[in-house]
Structure formats: C-alpha cells, structure tokens
C-alpha positions in Angstrom: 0.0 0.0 0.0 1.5 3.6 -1.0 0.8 6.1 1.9 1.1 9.7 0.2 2.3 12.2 2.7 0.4 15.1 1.2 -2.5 13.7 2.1 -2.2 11.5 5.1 -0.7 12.0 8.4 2.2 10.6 8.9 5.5 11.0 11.2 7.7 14.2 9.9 10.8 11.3 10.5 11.9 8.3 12.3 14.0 9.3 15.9 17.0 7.5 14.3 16.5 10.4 11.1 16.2 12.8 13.7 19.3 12.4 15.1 20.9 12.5 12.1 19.4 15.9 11.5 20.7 16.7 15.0 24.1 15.6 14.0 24.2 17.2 11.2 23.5 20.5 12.8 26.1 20.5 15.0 28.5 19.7 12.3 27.3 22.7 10.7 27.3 25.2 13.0 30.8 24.0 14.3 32.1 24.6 10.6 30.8 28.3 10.3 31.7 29.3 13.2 35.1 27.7 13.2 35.9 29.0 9.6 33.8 32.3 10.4 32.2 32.1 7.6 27.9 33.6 8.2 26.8 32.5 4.5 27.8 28.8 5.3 24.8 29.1 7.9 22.3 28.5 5.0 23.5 25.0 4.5 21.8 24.3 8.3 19.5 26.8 9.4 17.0 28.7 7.7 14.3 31.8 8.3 15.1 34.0 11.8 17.4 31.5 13.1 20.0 31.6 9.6 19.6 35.7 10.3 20.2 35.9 13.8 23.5 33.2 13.4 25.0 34.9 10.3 25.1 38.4 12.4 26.5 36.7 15.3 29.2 35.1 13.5 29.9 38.5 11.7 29.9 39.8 15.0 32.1 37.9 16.2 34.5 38.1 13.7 35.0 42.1 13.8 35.2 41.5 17.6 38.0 39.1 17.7 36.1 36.3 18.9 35.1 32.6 17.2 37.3 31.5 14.8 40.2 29.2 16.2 39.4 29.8 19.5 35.5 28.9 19.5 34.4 26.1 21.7 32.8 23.1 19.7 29.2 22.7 20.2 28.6 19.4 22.0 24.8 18.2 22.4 24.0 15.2 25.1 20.7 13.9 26.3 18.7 14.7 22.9 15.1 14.2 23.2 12.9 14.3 20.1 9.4 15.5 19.3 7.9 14.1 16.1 4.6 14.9 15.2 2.1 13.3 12.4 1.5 15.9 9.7 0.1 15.7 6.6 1.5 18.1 3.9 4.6 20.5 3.5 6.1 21.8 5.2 7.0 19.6 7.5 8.7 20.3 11.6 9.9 18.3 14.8 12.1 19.8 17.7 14.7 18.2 19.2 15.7 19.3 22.6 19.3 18.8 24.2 21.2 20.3 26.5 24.6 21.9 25.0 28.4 22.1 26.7 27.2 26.2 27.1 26.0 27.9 30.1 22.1 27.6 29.6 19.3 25.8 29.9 18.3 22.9 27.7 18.3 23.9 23.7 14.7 23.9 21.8 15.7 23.4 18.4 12.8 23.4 15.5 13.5 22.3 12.3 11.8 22.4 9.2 11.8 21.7 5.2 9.6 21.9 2.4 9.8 18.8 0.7 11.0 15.2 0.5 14.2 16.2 -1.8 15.2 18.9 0.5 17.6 18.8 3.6 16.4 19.4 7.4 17.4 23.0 8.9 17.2 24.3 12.5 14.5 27.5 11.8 14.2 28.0 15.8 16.6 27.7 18.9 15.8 28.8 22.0 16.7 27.8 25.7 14.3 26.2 28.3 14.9 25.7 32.0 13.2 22.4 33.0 10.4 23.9 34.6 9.0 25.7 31.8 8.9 22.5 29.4 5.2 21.2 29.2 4.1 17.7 28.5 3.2 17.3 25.0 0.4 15.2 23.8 1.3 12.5 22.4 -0.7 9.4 20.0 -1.0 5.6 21.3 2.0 5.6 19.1 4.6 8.1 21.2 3.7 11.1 18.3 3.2 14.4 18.9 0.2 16.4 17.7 1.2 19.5 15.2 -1.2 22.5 15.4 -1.1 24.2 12.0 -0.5 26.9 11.7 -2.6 30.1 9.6 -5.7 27.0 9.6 -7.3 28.7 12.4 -7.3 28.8 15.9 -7.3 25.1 16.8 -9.1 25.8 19.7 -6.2 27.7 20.6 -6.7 31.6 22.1 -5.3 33.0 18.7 -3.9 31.0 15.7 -0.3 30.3 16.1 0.5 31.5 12.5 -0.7 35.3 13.5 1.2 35.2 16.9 3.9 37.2 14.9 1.2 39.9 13.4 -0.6 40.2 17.1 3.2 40.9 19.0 4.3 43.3 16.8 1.1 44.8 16.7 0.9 45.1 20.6 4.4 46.3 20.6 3.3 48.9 18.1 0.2 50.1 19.8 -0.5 48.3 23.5 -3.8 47.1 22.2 -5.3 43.4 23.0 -5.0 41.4 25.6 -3.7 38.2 23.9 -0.2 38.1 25.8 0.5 37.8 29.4 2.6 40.8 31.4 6.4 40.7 31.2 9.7 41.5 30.3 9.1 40.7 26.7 5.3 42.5 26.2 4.9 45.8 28.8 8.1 45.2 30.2 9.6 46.0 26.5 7.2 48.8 25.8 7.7 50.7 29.1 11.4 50.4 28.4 11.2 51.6 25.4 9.0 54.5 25.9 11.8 55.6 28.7 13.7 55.8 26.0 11.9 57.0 22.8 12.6 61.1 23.7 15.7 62.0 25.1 18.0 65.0 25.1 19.0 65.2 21.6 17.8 62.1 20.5 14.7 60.5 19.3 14.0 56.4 18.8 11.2 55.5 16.9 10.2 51.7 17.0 8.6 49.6 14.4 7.7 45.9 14.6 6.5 43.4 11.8 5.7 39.9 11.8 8.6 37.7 10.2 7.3 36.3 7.3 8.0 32.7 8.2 6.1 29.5 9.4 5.2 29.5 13.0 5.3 26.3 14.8 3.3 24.6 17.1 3.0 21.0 19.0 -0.5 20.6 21.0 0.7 20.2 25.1 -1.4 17.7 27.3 -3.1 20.5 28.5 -5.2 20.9 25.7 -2.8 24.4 24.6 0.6 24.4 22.8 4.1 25.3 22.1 4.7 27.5 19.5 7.6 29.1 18.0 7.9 32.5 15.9 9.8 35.2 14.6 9.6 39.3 14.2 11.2 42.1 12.7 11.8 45.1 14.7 13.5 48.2 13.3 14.8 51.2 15.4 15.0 54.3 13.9 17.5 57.2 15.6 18.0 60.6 15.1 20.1 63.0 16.7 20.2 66.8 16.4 21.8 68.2 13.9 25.6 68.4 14.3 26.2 66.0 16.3 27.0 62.3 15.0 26.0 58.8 16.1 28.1 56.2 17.7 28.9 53.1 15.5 29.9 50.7 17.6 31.8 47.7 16.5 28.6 45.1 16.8 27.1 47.9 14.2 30.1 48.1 12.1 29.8 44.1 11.9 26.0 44.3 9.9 26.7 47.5 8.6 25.0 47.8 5.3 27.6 50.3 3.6 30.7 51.7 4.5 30.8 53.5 8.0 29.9 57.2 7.7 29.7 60.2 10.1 26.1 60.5 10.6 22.9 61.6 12.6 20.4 59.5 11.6 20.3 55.3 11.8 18.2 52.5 11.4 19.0 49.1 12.8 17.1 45.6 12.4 16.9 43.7 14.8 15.4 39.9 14.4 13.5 38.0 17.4 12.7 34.3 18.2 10.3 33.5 20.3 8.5 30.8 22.2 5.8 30.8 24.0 2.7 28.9 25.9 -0.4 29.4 24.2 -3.7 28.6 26.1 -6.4 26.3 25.0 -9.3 28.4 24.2 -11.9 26.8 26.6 -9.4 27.7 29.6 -8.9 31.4 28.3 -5.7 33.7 29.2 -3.2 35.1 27.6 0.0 33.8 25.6 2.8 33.6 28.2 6.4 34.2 27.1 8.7 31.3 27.9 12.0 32.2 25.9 13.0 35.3 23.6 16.2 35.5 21.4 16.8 38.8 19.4 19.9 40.1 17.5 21.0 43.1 15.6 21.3 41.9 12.0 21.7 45.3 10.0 22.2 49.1 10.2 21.9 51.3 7.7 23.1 55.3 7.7 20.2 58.0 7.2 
C-alpha cells in the first residue's frame, strides 16, 4: 500500500532520522563558526534562526572572537518530538542540552519537501520547569497544530502570533499576551527611551514572514515558536554624529559614515505557551532571542 504524505498523516521522521538531522547541525554550526564564515549558515538553518546566526558570526568576527578559539558545540541527552503531519512543510524539535551555560536547547527544524535537507528554523533555551508535557498518540507522536488554519481551539492562531506581537508592541492594544519583560516590560522600556536630550527612537515591529510552529501540550494548549522584525530608527540633532559601535560596524550595510540618523534591524525568536481556548488567558512568554542583524546610515 503507497501512503502519500500530502495527504495522510504521517511521522515528519523516524528518531534514528532525527538524530541524524541533530548531527548534522552540530557539524554545521561547528564549521561556520570555526571557519567564520555567516553565509555557510544556510547550509543548516534557515528563516530567523539563519539571520540571527549569520550576524552573530559576523559579529564575532570584527570583535576578535570565534574563529580558532570557538568552543565546539557538543549536544547530550537529545530528546525528540515528532509529530504526524500531513503536507509540507513539515517540523519536529529536538531538545538537548549543550556544553554552554544555559538551559536545555529547543531546536525546531523544518523543510519543504522530500528532496530537500532538514534546517534548525528555531533555537531557544528552556529551563526544565518551563517545558510542558506534550500530547502524544497511542503511538509516542506528537500532535502539530497548524498553523494560519485557524485557531485550533487555541486563544489565537499560532501563524498570526507574529502579526498580534508586533502589533501590541506597536500600539498596547489586546490582551492576547501575558505581562512581562518581553510584552509591557519592553514597551515601558522603550518608551523611557523614545525622547531623550537630543535624541529621538522611533520603533517599528513586523511579523517575520516565516512559518510558526506549534505541538499541541497535554493541556489541551501548545508550544509554539515564531519570529519578528523590529526596526529602530535614531535621530540626533543636527551636528552631532551617532556612535557606530563595532557590533554595528559588523551588519553595517555600507561603509561606515559620520552620521545623525540610523536604522537598525533587529530579528527576534520566540517561544511561548499558548492557552487552549476553553481555559482562556493570555500567551505567556517562555523564551526570547533577538539580534541586531543590520544598520543602515540615514
């Protein structure tokens, strides 16, 4: 009997596939950052993650860092969480925990098709208490919520989490996220900051147009990971010149100029718990990564 994956649900990969994929990754990111070299990234990771790696290894080549003397990325204790999906694209996370000073690695990957390789599109770090218990088939398989197909009896539809965070960043409007550092903890900061002396910021966020993804928890909720854009504009007065540091000499798109005005991108991961809609409350924020990954003069 053929089973066609486009149309039935079937497991994204076997665990022994997954930790190939795992494998794999580590090679990968070993390599780039070894050799320093951010476009070798797309040969493992893809969307926000591939962005967020290539500055850091730019980064960390105009600071002197990586290179000869980076540490080896070691993974132990991998777990995997394979869901049933029908379709493409296709996702499971693997969860280790690294030789680094965190908490245990989430890693999401993704691809599009049967000819085309695995890559991480998420990482974030978890401490062990804010890991839920995933739901799982008689079979040990997860359960994929997809995402932009609706709610899924989910508060909000994990493919417009992206739309309704920078939109709330933008405006405080809604109640779909829970208080913290990463909802009115972020805008208070930033509004202490928006007009000082001198200087103005302005702040704009978009969704990242990438896939969200989520795995149903026990609880009836789910996991879900997603990405945002968020560009900061600067001005000073006139005269006076802004300070390129060496972080924004490393993305600099163009050669480095005396000038007042800047913008700088900034890409986020995120992942958070997202209620089951028959409980109610908000989205909580478990984990947030962002990274500066361009500036541009005027």
């Amino acid at each position: 009997m053929t089973v066609h994956g486009e149309r039935e649900k079937i497991p994204a990969l076997s665990k022994a596939e997954a930790g190939k994929v795992l494998k794999q990754f580590v090679a990968g990111y070993n390599k780039a950052n070894t050799g320093q070299d951010p476009a070798a990234t797309s040969a493992y990771e893809t969307g926000a993650l591939q962005d967020i790696d290539a500055a850091v290894i730019k980064t960390d080549r105009r600071m002197g860092r990586g290179g000869a003397n980076f540490q080896p990325l070691v993974l132990r204790d991998a777990h995997y969480t394979i869901p049933r999906q029908a379709g493409w694209p296709k996702f499971f996370v693997a969860d280790a925990l690294p030789n680094r000073k965190t908490d245990r690695w989430f890693l999401a990957f993704t691809r599009n098709g049967p000819q085309e390789k695995w890559k991480a599109a998420y990482l974030l770090s978890l401490k062990e208490d804010q890991v839920p218990e995933f739901a799982t088939d008689a079979d040990g398989y997860a359960k994929a919520v997809p995402a932009g197909k609706g709610a899924g009896g989910l508060v909000v539809d994990p493919g417009k989490l992206g739309t309704a965070y920078a939109k709330y960043l933008m405006t405080g409007e809604g109640e779909t996220f829970a208080p913290g550092p990463y909802t009115d903890g972020l805008r208070q900061q930033r509004a202490a900051t928006a007009k000082q002396p001198g200087k103005r910021i302005r702040s704009i966020d978009q969704a990242y147009e990438f896939p969200a993804m989520a795995l149903r928890t026990k609880d009836g909720g789910a996991l879900a990971f997603f990405a945002t854009n968020h560009f900061q504009n600067k001005t000073l007065y006139a005269g006076s010149t802004v300070n390129i540091t060496p972080e924004t000499e490393a993305v600099l798109d163009g050669p480095k100029k005396k000038t007042n005005k800047m913008t700088y991108t900034t890409v986020s991961e995120q992942v958070v718990k997202v209620p089951a809609a028959k409980d109610g409350g908000r989205v909580a924020f478990l984990s947030r990564l962002p990274h500066l990954t361009a500036a541009k003069a005027g």
